[in-house]
Structures are given as C-alpha cells and as structure tokens.
DRENKEZA-805333 format. One record per residue (C-alpha): residue number from 1; x, y, z. Coordinates in nm, 2 decimals, m for minus. Example, Ala and Ser with C-alpha at 12.3 -4.5 7.8 and 13.67 -1.06 7.14 Angstrom:
BEGIN
+-----+--------+--------+--------+
|   k |     xx |     yy |     zz |
+-----+--------+--------+--------+
|   1 |   1.23 |  m0.45 |   0.78 |
|   2 |   1.37 |  m0.11 |   0.71 |
+-----+--------+--------+--------+
! end
This chain:
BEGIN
+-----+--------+--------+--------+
|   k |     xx |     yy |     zz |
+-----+--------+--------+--------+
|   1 |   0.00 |   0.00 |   0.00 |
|   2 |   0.17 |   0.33 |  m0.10 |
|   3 |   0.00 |   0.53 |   0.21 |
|   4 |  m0.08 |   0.40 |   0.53 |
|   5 |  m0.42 |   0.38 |   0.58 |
|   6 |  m0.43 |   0.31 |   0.96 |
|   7 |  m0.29 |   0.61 |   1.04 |
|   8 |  m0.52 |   0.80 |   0.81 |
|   9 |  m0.82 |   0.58 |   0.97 |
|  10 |  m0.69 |   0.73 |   1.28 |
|  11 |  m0.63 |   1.07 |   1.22 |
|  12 |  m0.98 |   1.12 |   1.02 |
|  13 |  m1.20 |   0.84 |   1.15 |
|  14 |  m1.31 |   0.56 |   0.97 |
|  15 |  m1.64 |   0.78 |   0.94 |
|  16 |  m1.51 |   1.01 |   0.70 |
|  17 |  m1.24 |   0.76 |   0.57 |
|  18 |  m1.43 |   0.47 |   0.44 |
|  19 |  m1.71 |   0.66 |   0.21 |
|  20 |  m1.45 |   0.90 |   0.11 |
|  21 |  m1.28 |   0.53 |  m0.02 |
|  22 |  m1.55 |   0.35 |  m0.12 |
|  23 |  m1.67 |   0.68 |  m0.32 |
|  24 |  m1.37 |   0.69 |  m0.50 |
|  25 |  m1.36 |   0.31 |  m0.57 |
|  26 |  m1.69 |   0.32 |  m0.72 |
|  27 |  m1.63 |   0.65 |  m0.96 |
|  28 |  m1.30 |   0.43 |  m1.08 |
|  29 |  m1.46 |   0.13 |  m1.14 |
|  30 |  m1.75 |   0.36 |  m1.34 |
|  31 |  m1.43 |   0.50 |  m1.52 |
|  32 |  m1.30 |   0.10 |  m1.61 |
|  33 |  m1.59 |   0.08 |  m1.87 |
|  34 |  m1.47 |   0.38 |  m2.06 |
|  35 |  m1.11 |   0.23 |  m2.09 |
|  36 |  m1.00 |   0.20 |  m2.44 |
|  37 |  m0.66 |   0.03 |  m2.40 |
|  38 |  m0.48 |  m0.29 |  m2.16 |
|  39 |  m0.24 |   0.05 |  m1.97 |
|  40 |  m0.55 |   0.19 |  m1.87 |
|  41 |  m0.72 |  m0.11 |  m1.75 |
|  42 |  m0.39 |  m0.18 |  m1.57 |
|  43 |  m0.40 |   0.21 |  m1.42 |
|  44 |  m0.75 |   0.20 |  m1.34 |
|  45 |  m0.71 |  m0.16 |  m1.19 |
|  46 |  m0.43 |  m0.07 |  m0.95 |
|  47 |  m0.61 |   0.22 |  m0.84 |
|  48 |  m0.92 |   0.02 |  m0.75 |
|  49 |  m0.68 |  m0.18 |  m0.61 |
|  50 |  m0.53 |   0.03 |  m0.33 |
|  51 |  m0.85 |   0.20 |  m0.27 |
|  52 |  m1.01 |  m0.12 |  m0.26 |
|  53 |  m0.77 |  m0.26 |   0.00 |
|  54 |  m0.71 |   0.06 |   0.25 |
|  55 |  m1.06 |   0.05 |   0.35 |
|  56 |  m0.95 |  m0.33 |   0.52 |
|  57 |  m0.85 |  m0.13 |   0.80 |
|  58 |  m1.10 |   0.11 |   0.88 |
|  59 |  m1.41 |  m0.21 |   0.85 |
|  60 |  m1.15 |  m0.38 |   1.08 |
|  61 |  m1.13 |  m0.07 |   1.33 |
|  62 |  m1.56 |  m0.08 |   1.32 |
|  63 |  m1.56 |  m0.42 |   1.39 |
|  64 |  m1.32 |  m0.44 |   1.67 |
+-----+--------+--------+--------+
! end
C-alpha cells in the first residue's frame, strides 16, 4: 500500500475515511468501462486496487 491507511483511519475516523474510499472506488470502477486500452485497465485496476484494500482497515477498526 503506498500510504498508510491506519494512520489516516486514525487521524480522520473511519467515518469520514471509508465513504470517502469507497466513493472513490466506485467513480474508478465507473471510469474501467470507458477504458480503451490494456495500460488503462492496468492504471484504473491498480487504483481500484489500493482504494479497494485501505478501507480493510478502517471495516477492521468498526468491527473491533
């Protein structure tokens, strides 16, 4: 993960933290249908990616 999501859980919350990921994820995945090439579906993949996966930590924070 290229920024640590814990500590941004943290700092913000995981009540402004996890729609403000899972808003993001969504728009990407919405931009995936408009790709036109494999580099873009490779960009647009590792960005849904890391957004994807940082929110791990904030649904682990609610549930513990």
């Amino acid at each position: 993960m290229l920024f640590p999501s814990c500590v941004i859980v943290s700092h913000y919350g995981p009540g402004k933290w996890l729609p403000t990921c899972e808003l993001i994820w969504g728009i990407l995945t919405c931009c995936l249908s408009l790709a036109t090439n494999a580099k873009t579906v490779y960009g647009l993949r590792f960005l849904i990616g890391l957004f994807e996966g940082s929110a791990w930590p904030g649904y682990f924070t609610i549930i513990r």
